[in-house]
N, C-alpha and C positions, 0 to 999 in steps of 0.2 A: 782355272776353271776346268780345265781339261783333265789335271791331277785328281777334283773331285770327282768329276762323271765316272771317270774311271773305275775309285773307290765305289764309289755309288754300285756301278758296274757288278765290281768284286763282289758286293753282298748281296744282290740281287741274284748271283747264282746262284747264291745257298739255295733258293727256294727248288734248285732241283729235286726231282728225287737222289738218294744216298748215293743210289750206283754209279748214277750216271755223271754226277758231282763230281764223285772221285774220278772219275775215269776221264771226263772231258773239262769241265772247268779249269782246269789251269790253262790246255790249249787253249782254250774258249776266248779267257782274260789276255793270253799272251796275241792273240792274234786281232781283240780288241784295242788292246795297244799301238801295235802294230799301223791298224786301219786309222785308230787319232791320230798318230803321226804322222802319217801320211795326208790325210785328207781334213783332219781338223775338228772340232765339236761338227760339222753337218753329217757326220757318219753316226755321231752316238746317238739321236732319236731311231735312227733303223735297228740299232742293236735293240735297242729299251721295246723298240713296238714287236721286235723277235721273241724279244724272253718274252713279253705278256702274252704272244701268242702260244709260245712252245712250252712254257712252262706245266701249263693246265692239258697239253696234250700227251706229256712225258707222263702226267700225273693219270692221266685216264689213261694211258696204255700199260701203266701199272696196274694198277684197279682193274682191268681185266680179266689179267691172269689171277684175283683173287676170286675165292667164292663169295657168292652174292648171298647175301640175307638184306631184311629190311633196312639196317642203315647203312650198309655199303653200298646199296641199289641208292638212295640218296642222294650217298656223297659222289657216287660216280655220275649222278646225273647233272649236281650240282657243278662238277666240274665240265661238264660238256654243255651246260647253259653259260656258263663261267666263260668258258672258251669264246663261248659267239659276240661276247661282249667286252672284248680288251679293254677299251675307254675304261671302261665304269670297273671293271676288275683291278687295273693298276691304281684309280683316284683310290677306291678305297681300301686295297691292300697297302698304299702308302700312308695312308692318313693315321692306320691302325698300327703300324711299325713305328711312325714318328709316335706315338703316345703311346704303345708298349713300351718299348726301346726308350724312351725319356723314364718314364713310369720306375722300369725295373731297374735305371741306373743310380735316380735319386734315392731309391728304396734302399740298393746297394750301398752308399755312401751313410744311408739314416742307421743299415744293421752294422755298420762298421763303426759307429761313433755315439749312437742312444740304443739300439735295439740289443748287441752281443754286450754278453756278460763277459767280465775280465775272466782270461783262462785261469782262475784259481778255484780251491774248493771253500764251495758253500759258500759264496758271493753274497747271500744274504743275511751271515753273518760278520760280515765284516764293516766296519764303520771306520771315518773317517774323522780326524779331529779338526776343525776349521780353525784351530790355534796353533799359530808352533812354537815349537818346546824347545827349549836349552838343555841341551844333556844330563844338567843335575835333576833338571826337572823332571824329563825322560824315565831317568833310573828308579827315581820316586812312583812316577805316576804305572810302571809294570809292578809296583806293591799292587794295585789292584787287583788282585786275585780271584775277588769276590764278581766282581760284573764282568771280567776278562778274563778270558783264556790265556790270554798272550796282548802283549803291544808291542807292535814293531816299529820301529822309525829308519827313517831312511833321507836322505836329501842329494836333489839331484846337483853337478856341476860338470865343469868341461875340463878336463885334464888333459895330454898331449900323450899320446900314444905313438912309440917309437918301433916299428918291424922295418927289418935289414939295413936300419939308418935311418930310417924315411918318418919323420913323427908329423901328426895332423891329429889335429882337434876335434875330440868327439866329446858326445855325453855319456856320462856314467852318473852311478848313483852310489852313495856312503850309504852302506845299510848294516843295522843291528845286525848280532850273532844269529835273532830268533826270526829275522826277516822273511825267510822262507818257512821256515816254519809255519809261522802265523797263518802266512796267504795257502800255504798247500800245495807250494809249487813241486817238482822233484827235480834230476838230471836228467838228461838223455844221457851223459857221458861224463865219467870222475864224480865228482862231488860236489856240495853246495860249502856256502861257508856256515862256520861254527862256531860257539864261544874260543874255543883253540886259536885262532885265527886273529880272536883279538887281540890275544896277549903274546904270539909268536912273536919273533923277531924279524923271518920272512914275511915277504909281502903277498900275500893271497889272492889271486882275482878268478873270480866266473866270469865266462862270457856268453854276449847273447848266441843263439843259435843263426839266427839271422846274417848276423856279423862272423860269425865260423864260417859260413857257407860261403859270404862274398869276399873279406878282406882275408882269410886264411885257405879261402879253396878246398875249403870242406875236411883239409889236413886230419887224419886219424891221430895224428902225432900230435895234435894242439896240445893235450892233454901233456902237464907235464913239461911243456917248454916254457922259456922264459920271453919277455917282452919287457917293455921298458915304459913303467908309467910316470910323466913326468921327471923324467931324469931316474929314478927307481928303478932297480929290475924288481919284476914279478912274477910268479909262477902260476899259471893256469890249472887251477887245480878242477873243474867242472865246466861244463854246457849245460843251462838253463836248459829245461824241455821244452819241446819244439811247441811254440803258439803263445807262450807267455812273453811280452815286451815289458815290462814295468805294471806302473799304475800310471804313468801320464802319459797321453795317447800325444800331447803338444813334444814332449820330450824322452820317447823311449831310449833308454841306456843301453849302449852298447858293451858295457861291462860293468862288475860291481864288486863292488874296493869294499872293506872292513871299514862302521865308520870310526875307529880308532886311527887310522891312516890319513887323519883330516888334516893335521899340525905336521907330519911329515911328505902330504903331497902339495901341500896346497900353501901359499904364502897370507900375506897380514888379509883377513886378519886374524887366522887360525892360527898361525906360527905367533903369534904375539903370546907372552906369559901368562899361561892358567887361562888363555881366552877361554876355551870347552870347559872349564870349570865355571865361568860367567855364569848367572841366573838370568842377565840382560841379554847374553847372544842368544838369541832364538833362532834358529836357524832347520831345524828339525823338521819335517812331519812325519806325524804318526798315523798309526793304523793298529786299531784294535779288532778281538775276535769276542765277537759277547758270546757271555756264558747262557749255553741254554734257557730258554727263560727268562733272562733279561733282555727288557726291552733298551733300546735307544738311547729314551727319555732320562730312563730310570740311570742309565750308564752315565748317561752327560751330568746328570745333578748329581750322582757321586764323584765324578772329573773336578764338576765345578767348586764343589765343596773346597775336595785337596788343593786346589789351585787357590783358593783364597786363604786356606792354613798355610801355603807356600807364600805367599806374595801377601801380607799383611797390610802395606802400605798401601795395596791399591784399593777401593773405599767404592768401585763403582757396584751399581744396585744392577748393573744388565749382567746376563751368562755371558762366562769370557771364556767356557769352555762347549762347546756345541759341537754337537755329531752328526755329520750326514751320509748316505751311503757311498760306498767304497766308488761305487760308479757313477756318481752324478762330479764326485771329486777329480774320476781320471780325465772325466769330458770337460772340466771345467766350464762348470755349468753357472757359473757367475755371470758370465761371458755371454750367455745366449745361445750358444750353439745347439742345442734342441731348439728351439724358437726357430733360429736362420733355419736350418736343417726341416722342421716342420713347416715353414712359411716356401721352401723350393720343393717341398712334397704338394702341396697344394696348390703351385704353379701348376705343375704337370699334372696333377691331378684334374684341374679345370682343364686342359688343352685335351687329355684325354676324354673328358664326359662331350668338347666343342665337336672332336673328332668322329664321336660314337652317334652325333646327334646329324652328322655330316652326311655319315652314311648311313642311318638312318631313314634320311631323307631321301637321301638317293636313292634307297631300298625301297623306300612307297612309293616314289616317282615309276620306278622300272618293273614294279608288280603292276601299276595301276595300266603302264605301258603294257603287259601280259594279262591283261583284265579277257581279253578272247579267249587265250591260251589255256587259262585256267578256267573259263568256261565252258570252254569245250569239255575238258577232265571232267567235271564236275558234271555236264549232261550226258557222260557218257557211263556213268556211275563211282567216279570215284569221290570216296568221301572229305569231306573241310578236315577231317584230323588228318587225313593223309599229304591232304596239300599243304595243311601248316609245317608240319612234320619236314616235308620236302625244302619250302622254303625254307626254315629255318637250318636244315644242313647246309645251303648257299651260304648263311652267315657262318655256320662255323667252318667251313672251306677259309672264308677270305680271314677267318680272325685265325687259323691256322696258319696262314700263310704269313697274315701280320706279324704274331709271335715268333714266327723263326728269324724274318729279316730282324723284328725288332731287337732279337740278341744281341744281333750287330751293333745295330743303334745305338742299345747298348753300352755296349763296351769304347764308339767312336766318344760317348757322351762321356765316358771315366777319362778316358785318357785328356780330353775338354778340359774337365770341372780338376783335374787334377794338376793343373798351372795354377789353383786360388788357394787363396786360404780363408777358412772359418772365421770368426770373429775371436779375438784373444790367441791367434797368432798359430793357432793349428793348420798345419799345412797340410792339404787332405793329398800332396805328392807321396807322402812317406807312410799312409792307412796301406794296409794291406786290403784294396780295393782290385773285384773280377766279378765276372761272371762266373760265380760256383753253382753249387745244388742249392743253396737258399733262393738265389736271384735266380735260378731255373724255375723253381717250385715257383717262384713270385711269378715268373713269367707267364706259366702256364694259368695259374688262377687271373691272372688281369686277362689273358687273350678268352678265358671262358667268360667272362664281368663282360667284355665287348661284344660278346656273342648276347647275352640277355640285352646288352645296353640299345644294340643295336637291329640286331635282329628281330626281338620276341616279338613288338608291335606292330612294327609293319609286316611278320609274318599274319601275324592274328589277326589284325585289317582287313591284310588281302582275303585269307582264308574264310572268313567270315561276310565282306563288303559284296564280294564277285557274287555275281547272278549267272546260270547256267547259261549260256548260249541264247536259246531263245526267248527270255526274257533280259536280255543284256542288250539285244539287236534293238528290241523296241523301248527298252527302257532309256531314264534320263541320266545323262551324262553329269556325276556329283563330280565338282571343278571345288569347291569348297570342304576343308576338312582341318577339324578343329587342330589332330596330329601333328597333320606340316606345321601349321600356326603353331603351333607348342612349341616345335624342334625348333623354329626360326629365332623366336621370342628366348627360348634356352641358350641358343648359340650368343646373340648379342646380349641376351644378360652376363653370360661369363667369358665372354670377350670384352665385356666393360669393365669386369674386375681387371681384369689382365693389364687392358690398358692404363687403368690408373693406376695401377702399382707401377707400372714401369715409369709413368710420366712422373710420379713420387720420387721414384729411384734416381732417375736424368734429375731431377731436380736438384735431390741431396747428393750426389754425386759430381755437380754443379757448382753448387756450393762449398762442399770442399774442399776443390781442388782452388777455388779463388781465395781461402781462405791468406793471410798474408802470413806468412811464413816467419818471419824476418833472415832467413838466409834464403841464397838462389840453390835450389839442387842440382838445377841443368848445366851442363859441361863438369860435374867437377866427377871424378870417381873415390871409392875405398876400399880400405880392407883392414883387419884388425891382427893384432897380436896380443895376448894375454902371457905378461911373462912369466903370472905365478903358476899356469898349468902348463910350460913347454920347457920346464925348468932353465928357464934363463936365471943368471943371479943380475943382480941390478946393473952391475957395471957389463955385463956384456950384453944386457940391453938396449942399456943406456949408449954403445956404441953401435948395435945395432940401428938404432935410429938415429943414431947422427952421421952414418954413412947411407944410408937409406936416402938422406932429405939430399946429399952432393951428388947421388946416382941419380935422382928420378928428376933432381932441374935439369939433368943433360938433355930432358930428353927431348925430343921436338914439338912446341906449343905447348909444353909447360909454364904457366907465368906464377901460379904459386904452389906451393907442398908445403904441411904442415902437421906433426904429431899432436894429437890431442885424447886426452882421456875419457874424454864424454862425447859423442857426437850429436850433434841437434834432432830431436824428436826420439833418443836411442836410452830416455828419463837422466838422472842426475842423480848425486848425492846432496840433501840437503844438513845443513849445520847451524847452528844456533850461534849468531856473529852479537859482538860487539863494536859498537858506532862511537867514535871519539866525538864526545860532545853532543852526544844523542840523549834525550829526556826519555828512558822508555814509559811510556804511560800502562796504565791495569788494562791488560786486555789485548796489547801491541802485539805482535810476533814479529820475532827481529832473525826466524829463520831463511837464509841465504842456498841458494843452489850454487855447487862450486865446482869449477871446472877448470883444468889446465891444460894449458893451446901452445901451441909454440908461436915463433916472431910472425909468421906470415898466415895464420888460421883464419883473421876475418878477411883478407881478401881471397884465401883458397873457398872459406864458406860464404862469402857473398853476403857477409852482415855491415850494416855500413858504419862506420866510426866518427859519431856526432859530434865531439869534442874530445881533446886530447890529442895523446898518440898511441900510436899502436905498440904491441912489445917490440924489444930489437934485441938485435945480438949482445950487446953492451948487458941484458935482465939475465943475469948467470944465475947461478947456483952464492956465489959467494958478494953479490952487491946487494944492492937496497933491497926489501923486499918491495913489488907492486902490484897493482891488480887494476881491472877493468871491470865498470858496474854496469849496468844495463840500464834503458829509460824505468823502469819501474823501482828500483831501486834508490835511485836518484828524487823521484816524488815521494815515496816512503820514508828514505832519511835524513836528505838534506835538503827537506823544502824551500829552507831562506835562506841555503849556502852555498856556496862554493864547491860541486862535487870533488873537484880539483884538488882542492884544499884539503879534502876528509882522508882520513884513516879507518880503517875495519880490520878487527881480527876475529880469527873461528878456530884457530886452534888452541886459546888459551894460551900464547905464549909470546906471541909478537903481534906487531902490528903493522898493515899494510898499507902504503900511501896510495893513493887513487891517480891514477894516471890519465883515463879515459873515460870515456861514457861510450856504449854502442846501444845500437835499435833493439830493441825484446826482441825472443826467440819461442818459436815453440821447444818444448821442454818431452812434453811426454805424449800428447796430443794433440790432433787439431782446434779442439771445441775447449782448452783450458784457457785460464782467465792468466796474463802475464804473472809472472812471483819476481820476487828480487832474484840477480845472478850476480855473481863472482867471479872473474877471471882472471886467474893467475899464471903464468909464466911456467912452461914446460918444464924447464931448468928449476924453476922454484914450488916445490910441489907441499900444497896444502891437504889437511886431512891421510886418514890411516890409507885410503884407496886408490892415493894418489899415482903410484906409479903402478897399479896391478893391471893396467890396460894399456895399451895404444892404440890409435887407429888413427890412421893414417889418410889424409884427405888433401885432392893432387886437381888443382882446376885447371884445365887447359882451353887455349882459344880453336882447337878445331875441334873434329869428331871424337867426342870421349870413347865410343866402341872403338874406335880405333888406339885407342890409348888403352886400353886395358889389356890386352894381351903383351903391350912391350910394357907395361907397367909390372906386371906379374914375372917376366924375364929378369928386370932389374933386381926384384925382389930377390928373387931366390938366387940372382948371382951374389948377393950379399952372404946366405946364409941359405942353404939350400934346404936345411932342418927346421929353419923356422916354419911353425906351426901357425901359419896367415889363413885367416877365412880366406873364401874366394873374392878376387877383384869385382866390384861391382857397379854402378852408375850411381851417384849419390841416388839419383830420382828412384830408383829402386826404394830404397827406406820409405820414402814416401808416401810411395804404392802403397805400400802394407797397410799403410795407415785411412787407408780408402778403400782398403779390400774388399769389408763387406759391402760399402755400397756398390763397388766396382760391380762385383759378381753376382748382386741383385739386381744392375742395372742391367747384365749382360742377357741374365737369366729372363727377366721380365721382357727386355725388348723382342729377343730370338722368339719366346712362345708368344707372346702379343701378338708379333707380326705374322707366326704360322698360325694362333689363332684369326685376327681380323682376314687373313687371306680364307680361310675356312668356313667364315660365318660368308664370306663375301660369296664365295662360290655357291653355299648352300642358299641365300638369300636367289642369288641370281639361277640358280636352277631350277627352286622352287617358281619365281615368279614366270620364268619361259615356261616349264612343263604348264600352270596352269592357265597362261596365255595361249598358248597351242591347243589346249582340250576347249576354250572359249571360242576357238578361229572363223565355229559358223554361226555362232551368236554375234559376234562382233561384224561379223560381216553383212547379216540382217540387219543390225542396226547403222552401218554405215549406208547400207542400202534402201533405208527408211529416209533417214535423211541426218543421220546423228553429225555431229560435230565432228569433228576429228580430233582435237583437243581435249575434247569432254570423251572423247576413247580411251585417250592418254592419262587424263586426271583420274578417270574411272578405274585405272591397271591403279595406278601410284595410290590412289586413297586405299584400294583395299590390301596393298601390301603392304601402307604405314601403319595399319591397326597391331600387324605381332610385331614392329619395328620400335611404334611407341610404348607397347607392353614389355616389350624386352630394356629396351631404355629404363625403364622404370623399375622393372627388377633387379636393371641390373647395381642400380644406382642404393637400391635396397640393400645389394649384398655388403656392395663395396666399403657402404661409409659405415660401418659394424665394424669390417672386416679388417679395416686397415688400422686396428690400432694394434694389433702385430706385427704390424712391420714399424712401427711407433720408434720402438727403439734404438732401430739401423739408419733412422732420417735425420738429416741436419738440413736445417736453414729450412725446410719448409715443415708445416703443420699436417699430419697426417689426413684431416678434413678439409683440406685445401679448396676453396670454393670454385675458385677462378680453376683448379685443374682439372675438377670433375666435370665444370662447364664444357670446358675446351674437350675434353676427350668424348663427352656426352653429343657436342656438336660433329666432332668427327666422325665418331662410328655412326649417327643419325645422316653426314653424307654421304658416306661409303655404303652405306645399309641400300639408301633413295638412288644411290647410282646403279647400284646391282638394279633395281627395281627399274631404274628408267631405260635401258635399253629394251625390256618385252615391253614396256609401254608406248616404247616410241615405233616399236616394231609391229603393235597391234594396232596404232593408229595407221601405220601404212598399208592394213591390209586391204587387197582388193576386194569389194563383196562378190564380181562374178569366179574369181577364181577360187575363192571360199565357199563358197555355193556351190558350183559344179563338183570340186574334193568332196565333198561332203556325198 
């Protein structure tokens, strides 16, 4: 807590002036340090009521020394009424920074992932193919000449990148000769690749710039040296220019290979015979450049054509060639990430209008409070534009002062939102995410939006409602105004969106984490190896992991470790099996998901083993073949038999006895319906992809953090080059798999909660101010003989009228509103009856509670001491 106030602390000095910033602020913060450490959080409220006070007076002793004209006379006076009012100048310069400062960070994250165009030329001519292509196809489809300038194709993968010995796993991308060409990139430094490149017998690579700066230290000499791609030397012949990352924002490449270099970097199933001559390996995508003139449309139904004079056999009546722009493909926009990204713009967006409506209100409260002051002005000849004028500099003082903290806010909010990832697995850690000149410009237009939002009306009220002095003395006290009522009724309408999306969010977020998994994630950890990008050949993999499984049981509260090629929830390969003694009928599918575990995988993963046994050391490479089915499996093939007893093959070559049954698994998600599984014995490896992975899965009975750092020790005593993702907690995997709801449920609760705290404050200020200005009417009628009760009822009924209009609107927004967030919900229905209920009753008490203490405060009042004040 102390860590925050502090930070808090730090960014609240901004709001000095420049000078005095530089020159004191740092003492400032070091000797606030100092005093929490000593004396504890009761010193930081003295520091917080200092700056509100000294802030607005550094600011007017600036303003001084400048010359006056009419709005610097204004704003210098705005800051010496400012001054006299700390309370009300810190609520609402805070209120205005949390909803700047959120505002401008979400904005930041939207222009970094739907708003910027990829740094290439003429972005809007470039299209994307939603099909990918096999190289022969590729070659074919750049004959188009006629709709395209060029097609480029490219595919991204992770090959091992070896400097001074040291090799780790990154991403790169296989890209045509015309790659760069096409999109319009250039170098900063050497050259890009070439047709040359493809048919050299050196190995070529560009690298990103990004990646020059951190992993080579900026090296002038990169250019021209060699590295080691996958077991390859390579020679760096270019640096990409500086701002271009790829086309996929989920996987920018840190370098980019020829993709004729497929079959010599990468293993099966590239290296397999004439694979890239395949019509069936798709693996490709493309990108084209239309030709002037041509449209889109016109480009896809000439694609589509060729692709059915290519592909004869396939007979279907839908386009199987379709084009969409270059930037809806890098954001992967299947996925929803405009949606999510649009749907946390409009969180902060509602928190900000709650904000603006906050102080709004508290801007009529404290004019209506100055109703003499400005009487006076006004009887002594100054005119309603000059007093509007005046007030409304107040508001742009405090939305000034909003916007600088809100910087801060800002950027504490990127560094937040940058632990999540987007939907479809974009991790918003690696956006080149700040506060630049765009999120500056943004800042400044939202902190002017809060000065209209909030200011303009209750300037124009005042200036307009105030009577001069001597007609104020005798006239009647207006306690009723439709305004407040508006701002109150606005706040708990869009504090009721708030909260039902977030009680939506807890909900699906709820659901599925209980979702049943079939393995346990907790206590176990992992990490992977891929042999065919770290050029391991098989056999020194293959001992690689077989000294790996003797090093890591040593170690303390290991009770299982197991190599497997698929990990649960991390998808499968599926294959087309045959069932000994299975009747396939019209319409069956008898495709199997396959995966091979070593002897001790289902108790390292926690799946439990319903009949049979498990693998053992005895399942080699050179005994029976067997395998392990899952319960779905089992109902699908051998309804009235013996799973025990069955055989299954998927390679077309042998056949495997059934040893086991275990519990379903999730496969690729939480929300899919079980499929059949396969599981086959490490040692005995099924299908082409069988040995291209490992990962490695270690469940121990104590604290897994604690195991992961001597996990990772073990590792690299084995083999110090190996190229191992980082050790992780299996429950990690998991996460990812709940991200969006995770980070919609974080997003929603945080501003919910600063919203309901917002509407709360504005609810209960409005209702005291207008209990206070009623104090000698109330007190007449207690002194008639009223009730006391019926004083109380009297405050509450007329604060439920903007409490039930807001209710009611806000209920109007919500249930429209919420079928955007439709598609991040599980397990509940986005018009959820019972949640709208429930959150409709709770902001209806939190509303009636603000409301009941000036009720119960105006039933206590005395009528002679009411009477006499008066």
């Amino acid at each position: 807590m102390t860590r925050l106030l502090i930070r808090l602390y730090a960014v609240a000095l901004r709001a000095y002036p420049p000078g005095l910033r530089r020159e004191y602020a740092g003492e400032m913060l070091q000797c606030a340090r100092a005093a929490a450490a000593g004396r504890g959080l009761k010193t930081m409220p003295r520091l917080f009521a200092d700056l509100a006070v000294s802030v607005p007076s550094e600011w007017l002793l600036l303003l001084k020394g400048l010359p006056m004209n009419g709005l610097s006379r204004d704003v210098f006076y705005a800051f010496r009424t400012l001054r006299r009012s700390p309370g009300f100048t810190l609520a609402a310069v805070s209120t205005l920074a949390l909803g700047i400062g959120a505002n401008t960070a979400i904005f930041t994250l939207a222009d970094a992932t739907v708003l910027r165009p990829l740094r290439v030329a003429d972005p809007q001519r470039l299209v994307a193919f939603t099909w990918s292509a096999s190289l022969p196809d590729y070659r074919e489809w750049t004959t188009r000449t006629d709709v395209f300038t060029g097609i480029a194709a490219a595919a991204n993968v992770r090959v091992a990148v070896a400097i001074d010995g040291v090799a780790e796993p990154i991403d790169s991308a296989l890209v045509s000769p015309n790659y760069f060409t096409v999109l319009g990139v250039g170098a900063s430094a050497g050259r890009l690749l070439g047709p040359g490149d493809a048919t050299s017998g050196d190995l070529a690579v560009v690298i990103d710039r990004d990646w020059w700066q951190t992993r080579l230290n900026a090296d002038t000499a990169a250019v021209g040296s060699t590295i080691h791609v996958s077991g390859a030397p390579a020679t760096i012949v270019g640096i990409v220019e500086d701002g271009f990352r790829g086309t996929s924002l989920a996987r920018p490449p840190k370098i980019y290979l020829p993709v004729s270099s497929a079959a010599r970097l990468l293993a099966s199933p590239f290296s397999a015979p004439r694979a890239l001559e395949n019509r069936g390996f798709v693996w490709l995508t493309t990108i084209g450049r239309l030709r002037p003139g041509v449209s889109a449309a016109a480009a896809a139904a000439a694609m589509d054509a060729m692709y059915a004079h290519q592909h004869p056999d396939d007979k279907s009546a839908e386009p199987r060639v379709e084009l969409m722009p270059l930037g809806a493909r890098a954001l992967g926009d299947a996925n929803g990430v405009s949606t999510f990204v649009g749907l946390l713009a409009a969180v902060v967006a509602l928190t900000l209008l709650i904000g603006c409506a906050n102080v709004a209100n508290l801007q009529l409260a404290r004019a209506a409070a100055r109703r003499h002051e400005i009487g006076v002005r006004l009887a002594i000849g100054a005119g309603r534009a000059r007093i509007f004028r005046q007030l409304l500099a107040e508001s742009l003082v405090l939305a000034g002062f909003g916007g600088a903290i809100g910087l801060e806010v800002a950027s504490l909010c990127l560094r937040l939102i940058s632990r999540f990832q987007l939907p479809g697995g974009l991790d918003i850690g690696v956006l080149p995410l700040g506060v630049n000149r765009t999120a500056l410009t943004f800042a400044v237009l939202v902190s002017g939006t809060t000065v209209v939002l909030s200011g303009l009306l209750p300037a124009w009220q005042a200036a307009r409602d105030t009577a001069p002095v001597p007609l104020r003395i005798y006239g009647r006290v207006t306690t009723r105004s439709r305004l407040r009522s508006g701002l109150v009724a606005a706040q708990l309408a869009l504090s009721l969106v708030l909260l039902a999306g977030t009680a939506l969010f807890i909900q699906s977020l709820t659901a599925a984490v209980q979702v049943p998994l079939g393995f346990v994630p907790a206590g176990a950890a992992t990490t992977t190896l891929t042999p065919s990008v770290s050029g391991f050949d098989r056999a020194r993999a293959a001992r690689f992991f077989d000294e790996t499984l003797v090093r890591v049981h040593r170690l303390p509260g290991v009770t299982a470790v197991a190599w497997t090629n698929v990990l649960p929830v991390n998808g499968s390969m599926s294959m087309s099996a045959t069932i000994a003694g299975y009747q396939k009928r019209p319409g069956d599918d008898t495709h199997v998901y396959v995966a091979n575990v070593g002897p001790e995988y289902f108790a390292a993963a926690g799946t439990r083993l319903l009949r049979g046994r498990a693998f053992g050391p005895a399942d080699t490479a050179g005994a029976p073949l067997v395998g392990i089915v899952n319960e779905t499996a089992v109902k699908q093939f051998w309804r009235d038999r013996d799973p025990l007893m069955g055989r299954i093959m998927v390679d077309d070559t042998h056949f495997i006895q059934i040893v086991g049954v275990v519990e379903d698994t999730k496969i690729r998600s939480l929300d899919e319906r079980p499929s059949p599984y396969l599981y086959a014995p490490f040692a005995q490896p099924s299908g082409p992809f069988a040995m291209d992975r490992g990962t490695l899965i270690v469940r121990t009975s104590g604290d897994v953090r604690a195991l992961v750092p001597a996990l990772g020790d073990e590792l690299r005593a084995v083999d110090p080059r190996a190229p191992l993702t980082p050790v992780r907690p299996f429950e990690w995997q998991v996460r990812q798999l709940v991200m969006p709801q995770r980070m919609g449920a974080a997003f929603f609760s945080a501003f919910a909660l600063l919203a309901l705290t917002l509407a709360s404050i504005g609810i209960y200020g409005v209702a005291s101010y207008v209990t206070a200005l009623r104090t000698r009417e109330i007190g007449i009628r207690i002194a008639l003989g009223a009730d006391r009760n019926r004083i109380r009822a009297l405050v509450l009924r007329e604060g439920a009228i903007p409490i039930a209009a807001g209710l009611a609107a806000g209920l109007a927004i919500a249930l429209p509103a919420s079928r955007f967030a439709a598609a991040f919900l599980r397990g509940v229905a986005p018009h959820d009856p019972a949640t709208y209920a429930a959150v409709t009753c709770l902001l209806a008490c939190v509303a009636l509670g603000a409301t009941w203490l000036p009720a119960r405060r105006a039933a206590d009042t005395d009528p002679v001491t009411a009477l006499r004040g008066n």
